[in-house]
C-alpha positions as CSV (number, residue, x, y, z in Angstrom):
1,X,-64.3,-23.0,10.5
2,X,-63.8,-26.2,8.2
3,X,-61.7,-28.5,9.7
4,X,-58.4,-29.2,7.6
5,X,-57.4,-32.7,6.0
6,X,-54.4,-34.1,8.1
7,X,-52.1,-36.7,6.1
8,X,-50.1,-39.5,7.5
9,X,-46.5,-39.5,6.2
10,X,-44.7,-42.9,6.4
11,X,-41.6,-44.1,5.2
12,X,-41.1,-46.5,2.8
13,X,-37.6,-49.0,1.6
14,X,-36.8,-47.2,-1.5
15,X,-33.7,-45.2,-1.6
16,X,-35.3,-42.3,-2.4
17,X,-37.3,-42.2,0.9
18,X,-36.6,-40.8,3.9
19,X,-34.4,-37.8,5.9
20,X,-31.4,-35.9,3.4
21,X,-30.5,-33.2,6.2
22,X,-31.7,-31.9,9.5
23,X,-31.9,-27.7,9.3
24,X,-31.4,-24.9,11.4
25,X,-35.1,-22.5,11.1
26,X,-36.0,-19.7,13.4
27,X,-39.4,-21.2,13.2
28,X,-39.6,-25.4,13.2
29,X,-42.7,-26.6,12.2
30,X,-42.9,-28.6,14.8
31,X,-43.3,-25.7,17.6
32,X,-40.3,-27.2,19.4
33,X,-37.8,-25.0,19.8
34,X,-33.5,-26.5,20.4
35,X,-31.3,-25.7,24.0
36,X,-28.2,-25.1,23.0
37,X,-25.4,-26.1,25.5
38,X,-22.9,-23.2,25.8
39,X,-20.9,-22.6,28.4
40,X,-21.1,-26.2,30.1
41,X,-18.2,-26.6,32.5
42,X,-17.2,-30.0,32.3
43,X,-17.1,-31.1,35.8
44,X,-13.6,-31.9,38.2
45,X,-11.7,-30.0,35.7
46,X,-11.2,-25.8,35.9
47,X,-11.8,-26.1,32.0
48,X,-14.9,-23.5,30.8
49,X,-14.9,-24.6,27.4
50,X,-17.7,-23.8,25.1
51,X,-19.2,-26.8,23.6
52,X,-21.1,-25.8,20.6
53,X,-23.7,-28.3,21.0
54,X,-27.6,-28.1,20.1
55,X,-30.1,-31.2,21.6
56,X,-33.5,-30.3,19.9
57,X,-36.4,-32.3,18.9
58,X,-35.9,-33.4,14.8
59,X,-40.0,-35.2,14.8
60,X,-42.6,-35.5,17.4
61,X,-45.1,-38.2,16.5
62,X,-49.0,-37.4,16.0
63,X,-48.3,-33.6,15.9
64,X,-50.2,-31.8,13.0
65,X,-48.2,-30.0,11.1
66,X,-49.6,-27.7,8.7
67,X,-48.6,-27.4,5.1
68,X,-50.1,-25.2,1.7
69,X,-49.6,-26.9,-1.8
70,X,-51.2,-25.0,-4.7
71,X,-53.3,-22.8,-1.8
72,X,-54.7,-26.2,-0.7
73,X,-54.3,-26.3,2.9
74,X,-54.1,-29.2,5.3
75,X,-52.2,-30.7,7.8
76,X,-49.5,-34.0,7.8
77,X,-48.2,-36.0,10.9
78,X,-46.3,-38.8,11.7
79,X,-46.6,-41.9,13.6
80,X,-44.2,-43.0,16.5
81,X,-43.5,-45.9,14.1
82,X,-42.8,-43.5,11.3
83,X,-40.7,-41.4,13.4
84,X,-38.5,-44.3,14.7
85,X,-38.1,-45.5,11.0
86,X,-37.1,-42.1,9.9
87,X,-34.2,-41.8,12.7
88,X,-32.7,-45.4,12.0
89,X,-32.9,-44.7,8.1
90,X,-30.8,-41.1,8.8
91,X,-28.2,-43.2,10.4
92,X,-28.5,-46.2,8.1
93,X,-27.7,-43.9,5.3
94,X,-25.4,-41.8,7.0
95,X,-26.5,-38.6,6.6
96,X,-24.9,-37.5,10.3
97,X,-22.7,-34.5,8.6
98,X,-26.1,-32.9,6.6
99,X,-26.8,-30.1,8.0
100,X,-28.3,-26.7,6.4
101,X,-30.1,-23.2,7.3
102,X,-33.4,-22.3,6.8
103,X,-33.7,-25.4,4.2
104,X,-31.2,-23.6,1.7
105,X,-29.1,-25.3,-0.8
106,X,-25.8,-26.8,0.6
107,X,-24.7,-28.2,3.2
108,X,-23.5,-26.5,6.0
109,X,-19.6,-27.9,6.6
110,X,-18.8,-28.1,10.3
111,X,-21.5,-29.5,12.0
112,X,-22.7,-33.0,12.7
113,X,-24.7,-35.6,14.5
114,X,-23.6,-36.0,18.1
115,X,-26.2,-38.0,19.8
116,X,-29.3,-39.9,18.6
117,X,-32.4,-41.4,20.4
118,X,-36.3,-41.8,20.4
119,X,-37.8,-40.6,23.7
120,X,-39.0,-43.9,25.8
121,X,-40.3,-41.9,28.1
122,X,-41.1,-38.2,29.0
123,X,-40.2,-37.5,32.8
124,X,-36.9,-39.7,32.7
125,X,-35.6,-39.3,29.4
126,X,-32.4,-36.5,28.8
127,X,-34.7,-34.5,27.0
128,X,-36.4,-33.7,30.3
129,X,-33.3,-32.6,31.8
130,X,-33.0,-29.8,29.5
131,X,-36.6,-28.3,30.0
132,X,-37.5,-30.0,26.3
133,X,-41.7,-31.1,25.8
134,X,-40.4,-34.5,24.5
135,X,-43.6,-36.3,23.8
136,X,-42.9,-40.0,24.3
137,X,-42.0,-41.4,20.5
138,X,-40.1,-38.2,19.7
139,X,-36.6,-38.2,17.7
140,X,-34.4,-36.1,19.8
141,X,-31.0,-35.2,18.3
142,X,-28.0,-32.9,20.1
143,X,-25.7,-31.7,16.8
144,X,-22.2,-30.2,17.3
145,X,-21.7,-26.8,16.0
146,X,-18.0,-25.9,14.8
147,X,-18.9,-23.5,12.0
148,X,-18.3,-19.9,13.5
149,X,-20.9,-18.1,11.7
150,X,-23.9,-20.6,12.0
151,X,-22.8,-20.9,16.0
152,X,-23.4,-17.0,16.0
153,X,-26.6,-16.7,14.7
154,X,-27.6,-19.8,17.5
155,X,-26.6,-17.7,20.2
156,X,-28.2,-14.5,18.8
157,X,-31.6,-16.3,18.4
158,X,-31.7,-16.4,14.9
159,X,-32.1,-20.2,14.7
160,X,-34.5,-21.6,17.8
161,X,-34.9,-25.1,16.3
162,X,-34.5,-28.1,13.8
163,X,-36.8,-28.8,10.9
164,X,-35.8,-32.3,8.5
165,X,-35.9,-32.1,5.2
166,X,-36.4,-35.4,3.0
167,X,-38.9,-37.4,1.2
168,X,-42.1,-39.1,2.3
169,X,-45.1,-41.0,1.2
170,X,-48.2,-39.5,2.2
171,X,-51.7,-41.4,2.4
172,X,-52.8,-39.1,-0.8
173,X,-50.8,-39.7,-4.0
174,X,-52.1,-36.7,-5.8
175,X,-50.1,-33.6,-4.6
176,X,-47.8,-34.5,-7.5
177,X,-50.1,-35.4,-10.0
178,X,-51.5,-31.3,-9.2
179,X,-48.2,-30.1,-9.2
180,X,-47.1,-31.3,-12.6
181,X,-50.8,-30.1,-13.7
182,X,-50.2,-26.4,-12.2
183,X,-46.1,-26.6,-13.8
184,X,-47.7,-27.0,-17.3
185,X,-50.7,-24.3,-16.8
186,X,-47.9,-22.1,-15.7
187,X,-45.8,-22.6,-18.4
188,X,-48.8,-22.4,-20.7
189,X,-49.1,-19.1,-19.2
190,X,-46.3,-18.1,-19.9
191,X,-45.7,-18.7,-23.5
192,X,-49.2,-16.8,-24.3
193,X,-47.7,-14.4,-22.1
194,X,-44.6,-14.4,-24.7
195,X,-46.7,-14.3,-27.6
């Protein structure tokens, strides 16, 4: 079997690079799936409240993760230096309220950024504590949940982890150049079609 390109994704200073939202998937592409915290007692108190809180891994450094453009597979990653740029240019920019589901249009009111951090190191980092496989570079993130519906679907299983959604550079500049050649064969297409 023909080993697939992989692609290093990096950040860059413009504005229009980086991380717009951080979304709830049944299926993250980075195979790491969220704990959710429900039902933490908060200790010398008899309160049981239910916190609505999510810690999950948002990027793990060096992982291939495999993408299809056009039927042209191959694989992208990111370096721990990428990764740490793309958590301080979330914050930077304030994107702490974007949330969404399964990458769909709008954002989801009612949920935001609790807790931020790039994991230092594997066997003493919070991650641990929670049974997450934090590689050491990894942006871990713990969101609050207030919206009733989204909070259902968490605890039903629906939604097992996050996946990010923004802009990146990649080491190969021609995925748009092929997508703007494919738009106008398909629109070709379809005015012979309407012919």
């Amino acid at each position: 079997m023909k080993e697939l390109e992989t692609i290093e994704m990096f950040i860059s200073e413009d504005e229009d690079s980086g991380i717009s939202a951080i979304s709830f998937v049944e299926r993250p592409a980075i195979q790491e799936n969220f704990i959710a915290l429900s039902e933490h007692k908060v200790e010398l108190t008899t309160m049981d409240e239910d916190k609505r809180i999510v810690i999950g891994l948002a990027l793990v450094p060096n992982k291939k993760i495999l993408r299809s453009n056009r039927g042209y597979e191959y694989n992208i990653e990111f370096s721990e230096e990428t990764v740490r740029k793309a958590s301080m240019k979330y914050l930077k920019t304030l994107k702490l309220h974007n949330a969404t589901e399964d990458h769909k249009e709008g954002f989801i009111e009612g949920v935001h950024l609790c807790e931020t951090w790039i994991v230092e190191d594997s066997l003493k980092d919070k991650t641990a504590l929670y049974g997450l496989n934090a590689p050491v570079g990894s942006w871990a993130v713990s969101l609050k949940v207030n919206d009733d519906a989204l909070w259902k679907k968490i605890k039903n299983g629906e939604y097992l982890g996050f996946s990010i959604e923004g802009t990146f550079k990649g080491e190969r500049q021609d995925f748009a150049a092929m997508d703007k050649i494919e738009a106008l064969l398909d629109e070709y297409k379809k005015q012979k079609r309407n012919e």
